[in-house]
SETI-265485 format. One record per atom (N, C-alpha, C): residue in three letters; x negated, y, z. Coordinates in pm, whole numbers, plus 50000, padded with zeros to 5 digits. Atoms other than C-alpha are relative to their C-alpha. Example, Ala and Ser with C-alpha at 12.3 -4.5 7.8 and 13.67 -1.06 7.14 Angstrom:
# residues 2
ALA499114988150000 ALA487704955050780 ALA499105012050000 SER500824988149994 SER486334989450714 SER500775010950073 
This chain:
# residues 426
UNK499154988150000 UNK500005000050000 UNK499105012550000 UNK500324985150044 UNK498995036349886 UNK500335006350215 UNK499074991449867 UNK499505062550231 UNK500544999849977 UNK498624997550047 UNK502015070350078 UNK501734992349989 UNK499125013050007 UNK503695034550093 UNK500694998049870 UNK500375002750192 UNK503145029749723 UNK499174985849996 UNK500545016149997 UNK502714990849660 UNK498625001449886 UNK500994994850095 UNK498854989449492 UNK499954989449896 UNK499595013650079 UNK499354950849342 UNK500355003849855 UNK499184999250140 UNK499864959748936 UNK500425011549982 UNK499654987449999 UNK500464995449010 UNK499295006949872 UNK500714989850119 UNK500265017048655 UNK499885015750066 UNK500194979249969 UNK499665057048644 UNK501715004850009 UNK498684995950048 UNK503065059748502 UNK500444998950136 UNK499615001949854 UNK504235044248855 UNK499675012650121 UNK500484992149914 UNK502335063649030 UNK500515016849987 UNK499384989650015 UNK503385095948864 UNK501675002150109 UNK498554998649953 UNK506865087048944 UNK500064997450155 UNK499924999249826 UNK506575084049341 UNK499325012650041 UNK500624990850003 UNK504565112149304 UNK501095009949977 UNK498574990850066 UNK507875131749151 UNK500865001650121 UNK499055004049888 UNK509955117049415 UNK499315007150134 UNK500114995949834 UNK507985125049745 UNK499895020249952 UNK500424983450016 UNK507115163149600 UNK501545008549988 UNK498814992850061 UNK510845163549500 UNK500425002450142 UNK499294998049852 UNK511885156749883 UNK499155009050064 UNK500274986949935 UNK509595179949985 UNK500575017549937 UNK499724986350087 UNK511155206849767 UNK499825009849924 UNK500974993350044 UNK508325212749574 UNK500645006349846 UNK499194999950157 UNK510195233449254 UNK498874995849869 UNK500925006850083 UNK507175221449068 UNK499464989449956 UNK500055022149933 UNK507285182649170 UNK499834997349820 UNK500465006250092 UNK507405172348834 UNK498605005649896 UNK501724997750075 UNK504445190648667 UNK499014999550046 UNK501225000049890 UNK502445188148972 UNK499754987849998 UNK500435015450017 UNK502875150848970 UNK499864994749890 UNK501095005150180 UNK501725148348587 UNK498315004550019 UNK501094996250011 UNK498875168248652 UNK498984997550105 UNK500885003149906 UNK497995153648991 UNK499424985349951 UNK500405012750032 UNK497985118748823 UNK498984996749882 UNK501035000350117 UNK496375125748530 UNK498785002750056 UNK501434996149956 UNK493155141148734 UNK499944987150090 UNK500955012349932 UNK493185110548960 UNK499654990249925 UNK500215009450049 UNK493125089748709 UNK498705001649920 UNK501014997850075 UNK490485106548467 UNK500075004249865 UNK499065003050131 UNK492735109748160 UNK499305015849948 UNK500494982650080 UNK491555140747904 UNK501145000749962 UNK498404988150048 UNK494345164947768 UNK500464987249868 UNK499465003850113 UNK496835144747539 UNK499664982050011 UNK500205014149970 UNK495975107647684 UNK500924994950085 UNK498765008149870 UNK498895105447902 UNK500894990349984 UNK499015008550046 UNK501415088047694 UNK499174986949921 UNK500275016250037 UNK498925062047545 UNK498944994850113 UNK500895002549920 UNK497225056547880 UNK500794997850138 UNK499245005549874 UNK500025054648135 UNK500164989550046 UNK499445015049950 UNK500945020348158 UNK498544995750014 UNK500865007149961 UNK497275011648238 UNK499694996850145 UNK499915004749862 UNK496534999448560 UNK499295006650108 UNK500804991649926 UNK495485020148830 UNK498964998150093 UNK501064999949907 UNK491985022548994 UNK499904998550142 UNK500164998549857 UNK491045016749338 UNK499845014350029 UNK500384990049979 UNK489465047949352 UNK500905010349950 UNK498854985550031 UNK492075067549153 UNK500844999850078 UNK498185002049888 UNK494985055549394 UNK499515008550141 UNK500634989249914 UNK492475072149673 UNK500265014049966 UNK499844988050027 UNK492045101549479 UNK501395006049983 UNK498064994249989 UNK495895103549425 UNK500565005250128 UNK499694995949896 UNK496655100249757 UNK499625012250071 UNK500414985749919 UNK494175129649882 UNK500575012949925 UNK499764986350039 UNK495455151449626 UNK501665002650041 UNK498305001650017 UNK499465143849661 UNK499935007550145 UNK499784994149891 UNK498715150550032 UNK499525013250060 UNK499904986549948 UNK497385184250015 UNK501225003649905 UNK499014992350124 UNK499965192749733 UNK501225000850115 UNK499275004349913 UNK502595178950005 UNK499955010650109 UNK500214991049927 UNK500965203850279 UNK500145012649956 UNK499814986849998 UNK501495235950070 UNK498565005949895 UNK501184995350055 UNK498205239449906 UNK500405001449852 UNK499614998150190 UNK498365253049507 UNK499394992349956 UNK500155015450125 UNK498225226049251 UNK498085005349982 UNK501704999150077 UNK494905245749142 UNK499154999050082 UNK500685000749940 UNK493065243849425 UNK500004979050022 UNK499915017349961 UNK494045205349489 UNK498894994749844 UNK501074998250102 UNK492595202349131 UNK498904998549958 UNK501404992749968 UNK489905221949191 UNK499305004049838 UNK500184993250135 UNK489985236548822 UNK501485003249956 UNK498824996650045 UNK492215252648605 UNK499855010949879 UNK500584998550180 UNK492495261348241 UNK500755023049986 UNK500114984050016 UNK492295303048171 UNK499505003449819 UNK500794996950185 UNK492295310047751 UNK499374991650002 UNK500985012349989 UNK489795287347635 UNK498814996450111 UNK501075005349863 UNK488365280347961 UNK500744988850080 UNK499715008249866 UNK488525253648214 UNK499065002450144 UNK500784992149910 UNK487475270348517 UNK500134994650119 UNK499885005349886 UNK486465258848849 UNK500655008950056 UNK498914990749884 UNK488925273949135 UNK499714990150131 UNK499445006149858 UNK489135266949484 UNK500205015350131 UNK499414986049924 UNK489905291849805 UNK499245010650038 UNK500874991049972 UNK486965309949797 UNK500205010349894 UNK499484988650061 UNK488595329849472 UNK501464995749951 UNK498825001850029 UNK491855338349358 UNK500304993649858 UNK499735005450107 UNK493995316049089 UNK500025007749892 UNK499954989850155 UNK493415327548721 UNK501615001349929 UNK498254999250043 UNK497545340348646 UNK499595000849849 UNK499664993350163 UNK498885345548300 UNK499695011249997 UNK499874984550023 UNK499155381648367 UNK498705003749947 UNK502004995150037 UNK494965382548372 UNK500014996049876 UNK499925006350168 UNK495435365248006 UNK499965013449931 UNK499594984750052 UNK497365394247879 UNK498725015050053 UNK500624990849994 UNK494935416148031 UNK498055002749901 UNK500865001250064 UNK492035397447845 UNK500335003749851 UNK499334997650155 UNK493875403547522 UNK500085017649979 UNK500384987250024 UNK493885440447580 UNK498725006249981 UNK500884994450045 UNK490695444547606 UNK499064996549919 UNK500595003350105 UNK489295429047363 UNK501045002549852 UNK499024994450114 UNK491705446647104 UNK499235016650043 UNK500754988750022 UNK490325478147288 UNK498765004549948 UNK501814998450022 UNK486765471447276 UNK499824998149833 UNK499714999450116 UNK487675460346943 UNK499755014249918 UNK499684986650098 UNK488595497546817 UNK499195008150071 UNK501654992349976 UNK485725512447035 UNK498864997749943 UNK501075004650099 UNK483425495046816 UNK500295007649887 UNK499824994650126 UNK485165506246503 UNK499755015749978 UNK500144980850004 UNK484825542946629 UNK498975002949988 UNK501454997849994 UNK481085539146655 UNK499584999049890 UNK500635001550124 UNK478875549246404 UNK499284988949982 UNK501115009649990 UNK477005522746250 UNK498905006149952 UNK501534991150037 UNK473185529746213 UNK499954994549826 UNK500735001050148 UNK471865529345799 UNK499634990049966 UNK500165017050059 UNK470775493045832 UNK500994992749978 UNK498295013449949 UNK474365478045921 UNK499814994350050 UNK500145006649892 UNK473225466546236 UNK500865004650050 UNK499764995249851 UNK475395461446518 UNK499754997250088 UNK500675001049885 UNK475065470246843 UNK500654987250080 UNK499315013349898 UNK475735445447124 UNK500955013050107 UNK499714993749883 UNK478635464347329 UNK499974992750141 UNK500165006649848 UNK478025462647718 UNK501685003950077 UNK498825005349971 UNK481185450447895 UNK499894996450177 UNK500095002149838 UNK481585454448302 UNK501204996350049 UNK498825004549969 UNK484135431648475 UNK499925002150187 UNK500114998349844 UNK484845444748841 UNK500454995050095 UNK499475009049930 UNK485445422249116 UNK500404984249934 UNK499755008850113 UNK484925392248880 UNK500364985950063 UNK499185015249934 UNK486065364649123 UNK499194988649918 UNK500235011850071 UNK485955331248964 UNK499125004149844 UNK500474999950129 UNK484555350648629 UNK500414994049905 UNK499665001150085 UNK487355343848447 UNK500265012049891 UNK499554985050135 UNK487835379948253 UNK498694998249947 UNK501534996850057 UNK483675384848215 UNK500234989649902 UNK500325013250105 UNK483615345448079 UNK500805001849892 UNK498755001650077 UNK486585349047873 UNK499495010149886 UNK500674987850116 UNK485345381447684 UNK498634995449994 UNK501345005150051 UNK481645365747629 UNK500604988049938 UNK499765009850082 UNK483105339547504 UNK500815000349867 UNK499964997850093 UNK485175354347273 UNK499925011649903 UNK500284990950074 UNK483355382247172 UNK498464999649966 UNK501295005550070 UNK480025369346952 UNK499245014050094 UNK501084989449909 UNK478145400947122 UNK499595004850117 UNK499654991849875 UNK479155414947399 UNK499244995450092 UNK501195000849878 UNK476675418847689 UNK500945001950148 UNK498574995549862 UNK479155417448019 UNK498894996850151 UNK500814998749845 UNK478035424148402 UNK501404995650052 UNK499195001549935 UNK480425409648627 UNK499305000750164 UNK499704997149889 UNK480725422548971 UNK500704996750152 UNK498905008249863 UNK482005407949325 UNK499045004950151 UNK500554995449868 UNK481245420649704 UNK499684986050090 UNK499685011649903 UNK482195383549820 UNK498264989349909 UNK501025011349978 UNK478985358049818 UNK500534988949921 UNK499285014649971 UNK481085329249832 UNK501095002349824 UNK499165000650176 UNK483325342849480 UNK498794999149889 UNK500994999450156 UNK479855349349259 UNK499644979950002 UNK500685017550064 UNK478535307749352 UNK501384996949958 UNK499495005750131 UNK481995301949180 UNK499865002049900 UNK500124995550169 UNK481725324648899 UNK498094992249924 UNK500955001450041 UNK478015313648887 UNK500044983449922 UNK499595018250015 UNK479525272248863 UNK500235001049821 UNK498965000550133 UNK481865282448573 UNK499055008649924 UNK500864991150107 UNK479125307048410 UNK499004984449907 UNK500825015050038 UNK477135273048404 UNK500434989049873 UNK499255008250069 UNK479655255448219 UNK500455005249814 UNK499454996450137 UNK480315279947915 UNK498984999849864 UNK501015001350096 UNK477285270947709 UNK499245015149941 UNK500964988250061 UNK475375301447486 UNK500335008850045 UNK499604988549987 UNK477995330047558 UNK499815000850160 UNK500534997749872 UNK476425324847915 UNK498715007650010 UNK501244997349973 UNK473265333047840 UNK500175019449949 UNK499334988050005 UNK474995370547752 UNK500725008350149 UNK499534996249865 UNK476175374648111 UNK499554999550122 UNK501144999349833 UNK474505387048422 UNK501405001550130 UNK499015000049932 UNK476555383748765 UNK499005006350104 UNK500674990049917 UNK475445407449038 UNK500695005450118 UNK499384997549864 UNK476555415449393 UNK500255010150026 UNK499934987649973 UNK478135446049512 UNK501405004749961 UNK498764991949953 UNK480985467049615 UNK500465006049863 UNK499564993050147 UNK482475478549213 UNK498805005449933 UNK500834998050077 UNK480115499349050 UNK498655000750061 UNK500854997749930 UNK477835501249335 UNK498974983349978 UNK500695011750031 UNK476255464949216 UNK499385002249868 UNK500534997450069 UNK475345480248880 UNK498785006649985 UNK501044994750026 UNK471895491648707 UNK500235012549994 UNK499604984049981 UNK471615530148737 UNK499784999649838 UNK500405000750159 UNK470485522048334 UNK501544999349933 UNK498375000650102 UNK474435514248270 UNK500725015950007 UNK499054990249956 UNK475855546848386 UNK499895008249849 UNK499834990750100 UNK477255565748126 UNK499874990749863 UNK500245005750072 UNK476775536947894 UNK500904987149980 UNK499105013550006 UNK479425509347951 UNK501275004649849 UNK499065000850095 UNK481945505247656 UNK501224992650049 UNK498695009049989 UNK484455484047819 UNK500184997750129 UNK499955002949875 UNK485705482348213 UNK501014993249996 UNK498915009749963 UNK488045452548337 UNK499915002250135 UNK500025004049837 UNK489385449048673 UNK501304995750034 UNK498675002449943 UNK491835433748854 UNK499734997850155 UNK500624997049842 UNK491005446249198 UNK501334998950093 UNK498455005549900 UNK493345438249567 UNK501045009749943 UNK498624986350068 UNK496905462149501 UNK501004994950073 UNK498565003249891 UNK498785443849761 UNK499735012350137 UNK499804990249922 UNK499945467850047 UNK499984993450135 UNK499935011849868 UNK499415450250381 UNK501124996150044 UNK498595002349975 UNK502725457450458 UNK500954995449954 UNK499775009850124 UNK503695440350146 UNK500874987150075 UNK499825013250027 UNK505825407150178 UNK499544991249893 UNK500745011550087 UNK504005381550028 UNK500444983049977 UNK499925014249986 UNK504535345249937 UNK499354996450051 UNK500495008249919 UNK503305326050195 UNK498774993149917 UNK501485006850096 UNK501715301749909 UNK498935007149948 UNK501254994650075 UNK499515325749785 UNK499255007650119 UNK500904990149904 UNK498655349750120 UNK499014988250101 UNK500535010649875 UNK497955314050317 UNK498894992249947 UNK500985013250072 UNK495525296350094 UNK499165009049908 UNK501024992850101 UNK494175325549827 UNK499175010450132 UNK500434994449913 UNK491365346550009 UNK500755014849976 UNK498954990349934 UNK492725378650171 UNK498955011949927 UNK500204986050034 UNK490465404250074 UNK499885000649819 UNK499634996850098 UNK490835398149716 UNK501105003849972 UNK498694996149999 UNK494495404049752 UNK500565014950070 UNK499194992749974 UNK495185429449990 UNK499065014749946 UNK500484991850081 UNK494125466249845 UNK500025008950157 UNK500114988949914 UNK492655491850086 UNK500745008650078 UNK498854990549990 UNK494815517650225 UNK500854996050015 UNK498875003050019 UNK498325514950135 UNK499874990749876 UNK500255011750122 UNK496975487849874 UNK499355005449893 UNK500934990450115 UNK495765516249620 UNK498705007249999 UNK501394989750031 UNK492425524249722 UNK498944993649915 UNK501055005150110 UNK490295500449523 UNK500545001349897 UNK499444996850159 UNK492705505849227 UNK499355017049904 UNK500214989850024 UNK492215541049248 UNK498245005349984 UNK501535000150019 UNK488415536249308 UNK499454996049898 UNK500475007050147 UNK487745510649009 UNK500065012249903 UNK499444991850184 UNK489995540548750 UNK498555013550081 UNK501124987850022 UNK487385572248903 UNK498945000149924 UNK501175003250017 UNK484325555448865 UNK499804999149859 UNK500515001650153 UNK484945547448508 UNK499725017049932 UNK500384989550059 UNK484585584148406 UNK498815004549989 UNK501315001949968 UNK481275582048535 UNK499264989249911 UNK500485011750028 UNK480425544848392 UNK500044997449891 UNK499475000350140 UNK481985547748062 UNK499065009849899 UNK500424988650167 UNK480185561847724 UNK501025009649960 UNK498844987950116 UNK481925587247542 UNK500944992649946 UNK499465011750090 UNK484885564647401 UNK500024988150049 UNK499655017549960 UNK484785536447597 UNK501215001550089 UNK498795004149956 UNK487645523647778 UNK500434990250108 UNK499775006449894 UNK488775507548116 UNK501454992249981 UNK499055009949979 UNK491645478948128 UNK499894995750124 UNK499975006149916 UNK492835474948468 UNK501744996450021 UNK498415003450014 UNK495735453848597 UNK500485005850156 UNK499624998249825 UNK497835463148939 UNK501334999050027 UNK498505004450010 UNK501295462149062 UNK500755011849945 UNK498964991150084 UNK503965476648868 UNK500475016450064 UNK499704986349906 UNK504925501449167 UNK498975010550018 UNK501234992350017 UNK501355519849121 UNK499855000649901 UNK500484999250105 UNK501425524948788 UNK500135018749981 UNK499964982149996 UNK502855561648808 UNK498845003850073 UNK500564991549931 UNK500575571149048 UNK498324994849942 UNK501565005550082 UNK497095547848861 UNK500035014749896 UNK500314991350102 UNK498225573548571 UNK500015010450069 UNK500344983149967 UNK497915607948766 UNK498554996850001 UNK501185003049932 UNK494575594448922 UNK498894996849871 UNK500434998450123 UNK493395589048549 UNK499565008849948 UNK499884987950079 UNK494595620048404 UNK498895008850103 UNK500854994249912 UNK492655637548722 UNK498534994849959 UNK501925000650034 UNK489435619448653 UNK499985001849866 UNK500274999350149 UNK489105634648308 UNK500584993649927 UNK499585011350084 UNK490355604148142 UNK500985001749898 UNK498984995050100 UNK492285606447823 UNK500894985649924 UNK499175016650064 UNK494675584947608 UNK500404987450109 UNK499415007549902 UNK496135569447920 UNK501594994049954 UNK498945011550070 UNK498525542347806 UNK500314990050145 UNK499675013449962 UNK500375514047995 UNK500734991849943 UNK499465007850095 UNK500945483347870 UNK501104986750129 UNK499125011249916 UNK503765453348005 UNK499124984150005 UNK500545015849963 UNK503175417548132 UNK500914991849927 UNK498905009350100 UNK504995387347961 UNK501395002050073 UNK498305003649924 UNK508215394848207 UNK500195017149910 UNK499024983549985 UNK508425432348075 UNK499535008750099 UNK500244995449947 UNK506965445748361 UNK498505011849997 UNK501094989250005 UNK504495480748410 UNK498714992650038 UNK500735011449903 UNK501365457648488 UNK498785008249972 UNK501154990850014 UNK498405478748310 UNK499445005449971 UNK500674989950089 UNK496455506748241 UNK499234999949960 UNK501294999450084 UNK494245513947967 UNK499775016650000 UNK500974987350022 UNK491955548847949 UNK499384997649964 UNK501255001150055 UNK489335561447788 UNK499465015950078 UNK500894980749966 UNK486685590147874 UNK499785002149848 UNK499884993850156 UNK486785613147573 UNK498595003549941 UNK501545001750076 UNK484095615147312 UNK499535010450010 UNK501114984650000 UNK481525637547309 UNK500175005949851 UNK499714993450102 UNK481765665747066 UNK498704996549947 UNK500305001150117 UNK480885662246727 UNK499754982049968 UNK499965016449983 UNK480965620346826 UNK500594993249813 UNK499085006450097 UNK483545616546530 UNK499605004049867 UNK500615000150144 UNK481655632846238 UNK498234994949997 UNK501265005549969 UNK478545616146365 UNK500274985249910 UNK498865016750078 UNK480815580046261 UNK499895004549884 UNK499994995950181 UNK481775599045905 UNK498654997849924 UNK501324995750120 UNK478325608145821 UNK499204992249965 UNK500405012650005 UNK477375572245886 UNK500224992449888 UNK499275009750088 UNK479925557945674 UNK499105009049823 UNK500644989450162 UNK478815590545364 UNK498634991649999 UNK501565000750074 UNK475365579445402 UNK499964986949923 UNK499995015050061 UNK476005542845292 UNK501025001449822 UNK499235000550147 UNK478025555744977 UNK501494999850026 UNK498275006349970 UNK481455546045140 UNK500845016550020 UNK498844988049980 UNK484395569445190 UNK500845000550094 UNK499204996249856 UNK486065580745500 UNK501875004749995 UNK498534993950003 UNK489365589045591 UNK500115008450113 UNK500314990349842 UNK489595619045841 UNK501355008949997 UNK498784985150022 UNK492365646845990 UNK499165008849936 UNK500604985449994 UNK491605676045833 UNK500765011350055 UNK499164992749939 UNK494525697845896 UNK501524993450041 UNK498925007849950 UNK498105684445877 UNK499974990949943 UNK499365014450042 UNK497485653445722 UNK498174994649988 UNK500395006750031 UNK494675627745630 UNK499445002649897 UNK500785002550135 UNK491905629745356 UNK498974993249943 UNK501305007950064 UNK489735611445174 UNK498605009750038 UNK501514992250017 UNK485825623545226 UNK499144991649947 UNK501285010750073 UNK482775614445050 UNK498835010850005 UNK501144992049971 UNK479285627545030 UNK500045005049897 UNK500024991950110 UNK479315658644837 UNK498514997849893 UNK501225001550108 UNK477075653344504 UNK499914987249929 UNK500275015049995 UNK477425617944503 UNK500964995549888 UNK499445001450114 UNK479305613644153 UNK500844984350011 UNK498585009949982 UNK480735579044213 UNK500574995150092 UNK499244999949864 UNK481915583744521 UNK501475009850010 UNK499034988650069 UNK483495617744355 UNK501144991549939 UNK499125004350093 UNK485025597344079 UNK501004989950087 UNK498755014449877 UNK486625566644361 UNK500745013750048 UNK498924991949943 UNK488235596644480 UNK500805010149909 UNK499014997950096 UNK489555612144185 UNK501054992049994 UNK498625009750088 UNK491195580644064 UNK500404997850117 UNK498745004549904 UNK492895572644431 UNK501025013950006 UNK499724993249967 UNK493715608844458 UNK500885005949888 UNK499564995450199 UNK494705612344020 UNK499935009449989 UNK501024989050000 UNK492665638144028 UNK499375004649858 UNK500915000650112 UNK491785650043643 UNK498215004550096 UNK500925001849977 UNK488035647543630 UNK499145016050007 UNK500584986449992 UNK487145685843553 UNK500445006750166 UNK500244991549840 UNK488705694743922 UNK499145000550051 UNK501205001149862 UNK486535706244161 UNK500644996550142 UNK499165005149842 UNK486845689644477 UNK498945009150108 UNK500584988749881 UNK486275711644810 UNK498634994550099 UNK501005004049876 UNK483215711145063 UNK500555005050102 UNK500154994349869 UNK483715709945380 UNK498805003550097 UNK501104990449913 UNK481885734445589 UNK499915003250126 UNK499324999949844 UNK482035737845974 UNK499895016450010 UNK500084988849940 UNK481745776345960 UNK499625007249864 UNK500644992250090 UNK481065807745766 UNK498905005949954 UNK501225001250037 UNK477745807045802 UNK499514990449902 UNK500935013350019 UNK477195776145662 UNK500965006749770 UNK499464993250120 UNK479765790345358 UNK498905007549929 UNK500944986450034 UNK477285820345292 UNK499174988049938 UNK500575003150018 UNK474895797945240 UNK499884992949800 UNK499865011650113 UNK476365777644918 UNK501145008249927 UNK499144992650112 UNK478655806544806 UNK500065010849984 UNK500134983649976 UNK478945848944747 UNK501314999950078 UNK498784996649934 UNK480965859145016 UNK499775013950020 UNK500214988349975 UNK482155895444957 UNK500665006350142 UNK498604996049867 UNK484065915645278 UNK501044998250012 UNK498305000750029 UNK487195911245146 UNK500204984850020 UNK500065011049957 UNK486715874545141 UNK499284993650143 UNK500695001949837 UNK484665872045510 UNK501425004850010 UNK498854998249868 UNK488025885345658 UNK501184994349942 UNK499155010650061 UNK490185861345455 UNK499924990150081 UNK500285004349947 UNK487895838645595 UNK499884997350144 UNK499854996249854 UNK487735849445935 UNK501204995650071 UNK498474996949974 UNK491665851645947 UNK500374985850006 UNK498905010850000 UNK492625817045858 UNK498784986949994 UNK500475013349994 UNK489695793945896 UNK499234999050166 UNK499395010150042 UNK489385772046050 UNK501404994149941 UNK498155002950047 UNK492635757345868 UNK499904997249878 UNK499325008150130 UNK494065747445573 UNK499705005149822 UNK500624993650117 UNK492535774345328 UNK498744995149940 UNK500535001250076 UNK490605765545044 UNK499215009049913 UNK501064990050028 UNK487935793944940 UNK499624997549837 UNK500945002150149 UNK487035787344514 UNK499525013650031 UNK500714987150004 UNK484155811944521 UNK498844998649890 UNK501045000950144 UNK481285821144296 UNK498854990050080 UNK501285006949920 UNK478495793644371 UNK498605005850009 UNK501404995549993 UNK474865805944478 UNK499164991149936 UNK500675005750089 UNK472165797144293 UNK499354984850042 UNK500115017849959 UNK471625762644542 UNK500474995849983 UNK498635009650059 UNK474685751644477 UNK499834996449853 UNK499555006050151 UNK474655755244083 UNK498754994549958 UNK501235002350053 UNK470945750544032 UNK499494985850039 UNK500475015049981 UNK471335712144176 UNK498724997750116 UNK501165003049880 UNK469115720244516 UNK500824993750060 UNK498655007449897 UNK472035706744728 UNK500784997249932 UNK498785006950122 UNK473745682044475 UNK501795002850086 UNK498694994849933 UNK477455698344549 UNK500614999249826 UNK498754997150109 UNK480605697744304 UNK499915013249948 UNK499584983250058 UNK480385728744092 UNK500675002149865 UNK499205008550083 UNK482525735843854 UNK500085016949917 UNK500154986650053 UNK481915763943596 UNK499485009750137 UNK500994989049959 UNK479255780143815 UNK501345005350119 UNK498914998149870 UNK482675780744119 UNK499824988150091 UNK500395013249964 UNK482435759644394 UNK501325005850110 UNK498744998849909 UNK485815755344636 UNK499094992350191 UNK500324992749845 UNK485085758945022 UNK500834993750109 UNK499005004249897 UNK487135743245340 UNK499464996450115 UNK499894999149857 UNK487015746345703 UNK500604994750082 UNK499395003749932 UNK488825720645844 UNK500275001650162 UNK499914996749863 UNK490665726246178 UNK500084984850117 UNK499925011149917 UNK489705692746344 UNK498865001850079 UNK501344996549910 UNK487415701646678 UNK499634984750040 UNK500105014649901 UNK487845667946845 UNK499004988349908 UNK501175010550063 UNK485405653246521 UNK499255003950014 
């Protein structure tokens, strides 16, 4: 007989499952039946998708042990994942037990944001003249088990990630499961310390991507028992009134973040109004929140805003390679290309059906820079003055750099057209 008073004589898995159903059901476990697939399958040894041609085999000495120890913490209250003692996160199978908290769905969804952000923080960056890219660096705060850090090294071919934890006892898990993810490990450093206070003074001002899913419970909070009695406590409960490490993780990034990079943190729905003031206050721009799979306010994304002239730094990247940009200029969207550059001119004729004798405009950041490449009389300086930056278009007489081919520019009968776009933020 099993503890359990489970006959062992001829006993299959399948059997075993099913007494397994039954005692979890009388305990009231609303999970009894997936808990007792997944407790039987790990005592037995079974890999994903072996259950139905492997049940009716006959059960182990040693698995009917291992059944029993796991059925009977499952029985006492303990979470399936800790009984376990793993548990699958995106393509991970990650060690867990009570020294960090269980990897939820919600953290899923939060890995999916930021790697859609970091995504379009890349795309904003210039690339250098070779078409190298860079490796972006990626800081996960309070990284527990090191399922967000692992999860984004693993599925982002580059990315250089620091993961962060104050607790001892959470990095030798994350360090178990770092062990386990093969190459995109050797991309990830894990490092001790209170949020940003565990980082190189070399990152500041240089991170591209912050994750966190720091405590946000309120002490005073009602909690499920199953999770306050068995997950550790100071990953759960949040400082203060529950919002001071939330509010600590969003400052710091204004500090930690590049020009353009971007923080993804998750917290409870009831702090989301007040995460976004505490944003908008630390500089932070493009403050968004996004929902959890129920619908619910679950987390904010920011960015710290780019440094001026960041965005025609990108353009002039893309001009130098021959390619063609798409930028605001005033109220709408235009094609750019590097003035002089004839078949870069002509790709933008024919998208634009452009006969070929037009002259197409330079843009100029100022009227100095005008003077330079055209006659500007008084009457035209206070034309100029009046309405540019903006939407005016200057055909003027070209100077002799312009027509004489020192600064290959569009000229067009010895006229060359002029524009000042009103976009500061490139």
């Amino acid at each position: 007989m099993t503890e359990h008073g489970i006959p062992e004589g001829g006993l299959t898995w399948a059997e075993l499952e099913r007494e397994a159903r039954s005692r979890l059901a009388a305990s009231e476990v609303a999970s009894g039946p997936m808990d007792a697939r997944f407790i039987t399958e790990e005592a037995a040894g079974f890999e994903p998708g072996e259950w139905f041609l492997r049940r009716g085999e006959p059960a182990t000495e040693k698995g009917v042990a291992r059944f029993d120890a796991m059925l009977s913490r499952r029985l006492l209250g303990e979470p399936l994942q800790y009984v376990l003692g793993h548990w699958g996160f995106r393509r991970l199978d990650l060690m867990v037990d009570r020294r960090v908290l269980i990897p939820r769905p919600e953290t899923e969804t939060l890995v999916d944001l930021a790697l859609t952000e970091l995504a379009a923080v890349e795309a904003a960056t210039a690339v250098p003249a070779d078409g190298s890219r860079r490796e972006p660096v990626v800081v996960d705060l309070g990284t527990g088990s090191g399922a967000i850090a692992l999860a984004v090294a693993v599925e982002h071919p580059r990315a250089r990630v620091w993961g962060t934890d104050v607790s001892p006892d959470a990095l030798t898990v994350a360090r178990a499961n770092l062990a386990g993810v093969g190459r995109p490990g050797s991309r990830v450093r894990l490092v001790a310390g209170d949020w940003y206070s565990a980082l190189p003074p070399e990152l500041r001002g240089n991170v591209d991507l912050v994750t966190a899913n720091p405590p946000y419970i309120s002490p005073g909070d009602e909690v499920d028992e199953a999770v306050t009695g068995w997950e550790p406590e100071r990953a759960l409960i949040g400082g203060g009134d529950g919002f001071a490490d939330v509010a600590a993780v969003i400052e710091g990034a204004s500090t930690w973040l590049r020009p353009g990079g971007v923080i993804v943190v998750e917290m409870d729905p009831a702090q989301v109004a007040r995460a976004r003031l505490r944003a908008e206050a630390a500089g932070l721009v493009d403050v968004a929140v996004h929902e959890d799979q129920l619908g619910r306010s679950r987390f904010l994304v920011a960015h710290r805003g780019a440094a001026p002239g960041a965005g025609w730094a990108a353009v002039e990247a893309v001009l130098s390679r021959g390619g063609i940009a798409v930028v605001p200029t005033d109220t709408v969207y235009g094609l750019v290309g590097r003035a002089g550059d004839e078949e870069v001119l002509e790709r933008i004729r024919a998208v634009k059906r452009r006969p070929d004798d037009m002259a197409m405009a330079v843009l100029v950041g100022g009227i100095a820079m005008a003077e330079e490449l055209a006659e500007i009389t008084p009457a035209v300086r206070e034309l100029l003055v009046r309405h540019w930056p903006g939407g005016l278009t200057a055909v003027l007489t070209a100077k002799s750099v312009a027509r004489e081919g020192h600064v290959p520019l569009p000229v067009r009968e010895g006229r060359i057209g002029l524009r000042c776009p009103d976009r500061a933020e490139l």
